[in-house]
N, C-alpha and C positions, 0 to 999 in steps of 0.2 A: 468458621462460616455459620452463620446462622438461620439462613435460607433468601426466601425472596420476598420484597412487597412488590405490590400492585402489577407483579409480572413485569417489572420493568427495573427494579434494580435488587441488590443481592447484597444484602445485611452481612459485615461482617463485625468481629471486636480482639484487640490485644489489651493486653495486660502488660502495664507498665509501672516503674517507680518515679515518684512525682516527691521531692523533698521526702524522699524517706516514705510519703507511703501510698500504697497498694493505689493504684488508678487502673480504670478500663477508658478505653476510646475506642469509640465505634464509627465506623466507616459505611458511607454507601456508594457501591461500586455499581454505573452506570453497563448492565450488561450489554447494549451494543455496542455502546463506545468501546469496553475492553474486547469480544469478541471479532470487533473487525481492525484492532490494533494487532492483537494473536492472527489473524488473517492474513496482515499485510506486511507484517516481518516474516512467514510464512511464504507467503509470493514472494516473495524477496530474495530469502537464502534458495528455492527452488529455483529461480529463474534467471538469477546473477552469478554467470562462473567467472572465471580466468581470464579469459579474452572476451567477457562483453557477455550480454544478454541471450540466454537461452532463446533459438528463432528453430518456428519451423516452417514447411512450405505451404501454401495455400492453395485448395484444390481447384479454383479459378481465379485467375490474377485479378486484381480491383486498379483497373485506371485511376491514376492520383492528378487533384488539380492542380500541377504544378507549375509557374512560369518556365520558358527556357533557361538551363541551368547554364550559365556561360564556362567555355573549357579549362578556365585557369584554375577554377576552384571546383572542378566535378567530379578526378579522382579521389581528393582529400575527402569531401561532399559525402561521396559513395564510402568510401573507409570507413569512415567516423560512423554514418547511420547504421553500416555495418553491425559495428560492437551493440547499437541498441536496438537490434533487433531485428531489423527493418532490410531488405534488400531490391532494389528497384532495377529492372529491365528498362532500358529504352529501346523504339522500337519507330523510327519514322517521329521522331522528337514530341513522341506520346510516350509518360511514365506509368511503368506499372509495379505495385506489388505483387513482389512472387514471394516472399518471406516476410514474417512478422513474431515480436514474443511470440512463445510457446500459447501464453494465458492467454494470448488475443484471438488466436486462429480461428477458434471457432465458433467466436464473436462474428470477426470478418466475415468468415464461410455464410453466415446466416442475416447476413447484411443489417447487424444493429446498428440505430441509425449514430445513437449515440456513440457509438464505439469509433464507427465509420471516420465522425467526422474529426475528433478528437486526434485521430490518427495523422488526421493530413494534415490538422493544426501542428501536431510535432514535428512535422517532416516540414514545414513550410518554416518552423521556426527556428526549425536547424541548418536550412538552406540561408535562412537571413544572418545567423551567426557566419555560417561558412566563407561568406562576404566580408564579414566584420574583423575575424580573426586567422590567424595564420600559422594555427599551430600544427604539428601534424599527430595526426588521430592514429596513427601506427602506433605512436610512442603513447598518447595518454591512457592515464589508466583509470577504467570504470568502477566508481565502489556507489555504498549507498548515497552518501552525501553527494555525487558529483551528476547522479543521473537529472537529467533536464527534467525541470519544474512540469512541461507541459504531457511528458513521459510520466513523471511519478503520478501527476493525476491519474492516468491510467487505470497505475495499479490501484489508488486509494478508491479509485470508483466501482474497481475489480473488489477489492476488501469489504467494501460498505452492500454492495450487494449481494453477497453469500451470508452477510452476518445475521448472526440472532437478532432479532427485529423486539423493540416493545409491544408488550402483550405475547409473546411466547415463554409456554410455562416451562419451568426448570426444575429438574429435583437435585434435592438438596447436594446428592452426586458430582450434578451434570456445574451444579454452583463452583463447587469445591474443584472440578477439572477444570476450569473458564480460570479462575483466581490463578490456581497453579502454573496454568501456562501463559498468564498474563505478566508472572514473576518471572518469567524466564525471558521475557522480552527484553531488547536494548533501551526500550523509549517506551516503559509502562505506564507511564503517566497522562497519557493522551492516547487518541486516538487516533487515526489516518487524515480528518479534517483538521483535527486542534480540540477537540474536544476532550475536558477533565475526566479520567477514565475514573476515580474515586474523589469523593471528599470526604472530610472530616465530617461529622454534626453534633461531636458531644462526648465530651469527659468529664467523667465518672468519679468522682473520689470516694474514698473508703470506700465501694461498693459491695451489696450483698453479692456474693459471686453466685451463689446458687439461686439465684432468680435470672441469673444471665445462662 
């Protein structure tokens, strides 16, 4: 690692064989992109156990806009949102959350608007599958790949906003800890949107090594 430019990305270079001889190739690793990749594999392994997504209770329920959920498909309905997270009271055929991820609670508790509404869009999207399909949610099992598109945004929106931002400085340290834990990732190469966490820009042949 060889530190940072412009506060926004974090020089690095390996030394490789190319036909026999000596090559450098140097990399620049986009720091927000990798810090809220390391983020959001982070939420992730914290908040995905055994039986479904880490939930906890919310200190005042949030009435959900949801249609009437008809009773052939409300136990399955309720199971299923269960494992992700999510647990609803009805109550005079007005829904409400009383459980939510662990990550979200205090989102919810603090009525972010954006968090809010994301929310109901999952739940409204998973009520329109629970129509669609007929499988039963006792038996399936939750892993990274299978959590719902409108779920994982969630967390990527959780990941993106905790992240080191451009224009925050880093020492050469804090470089080297960001890299480190970005190798230990399953899916280093991106970010939580899609974004290329490093690229290439330039090999080096025969290079002076001591001017690098």
């Amino acid at each position: 690692i060889m530190g940072q430019i412009d506060q926004k990305f974090i020089v690095s270079f390996s030394r490789t064989q190319v036909e026999g001889a000596s090559c450098v190739s140097i990399f620049l690793f986009d720091q927000h992109a990798c810090h809220e990749r390391v983020r959001l594999e982070d939420l992730l392994s914290k908040n995905l156990a055994e039986n479904g997504i880490v939930s906890e209770f919310i200190e005042n329920y949030v009435e959900l806009e949801l249609r009437v959920i008809s009773s052939h498909c409300l136990e399955n309905f309720l199971n299923w949102i269960r494992k992700l997270g999510f647990e609803i009271r009805i109550d005079s055929e007005k829904y409400y959350l009383v459980k939510a991820p662990r990550f979200l609670v205090h989102k919810i508790e603090n009525k972010e608007s954006i968090f809010l509404s994301k929310v109901n869009r999952v739940i409204e999207s998973e009520l329109d599958k629970s129509y669609k399909q007929k499988q039963n949610a006792a038996k399936y099992q939750l892993n990274w790949s299978s959590i719902p598109l409108e779920l994982m945004d969630l967390f990527n929106t959780e990941a993106c906003r905790g992240a080191i931002k451009f224009g925050d400085k880093l020492s050469i340290d804090k470089c080297k800890e960001l890299i480190e834990k970005l190798s230990s990732c399953k899916l280093p190469f991106s970010c939580a949107h899609g974004r290329p966490t490093v690229v290439p820009i330039k090999q080096i042949k025969k290079p002076n090594l001591k001017k690098l």
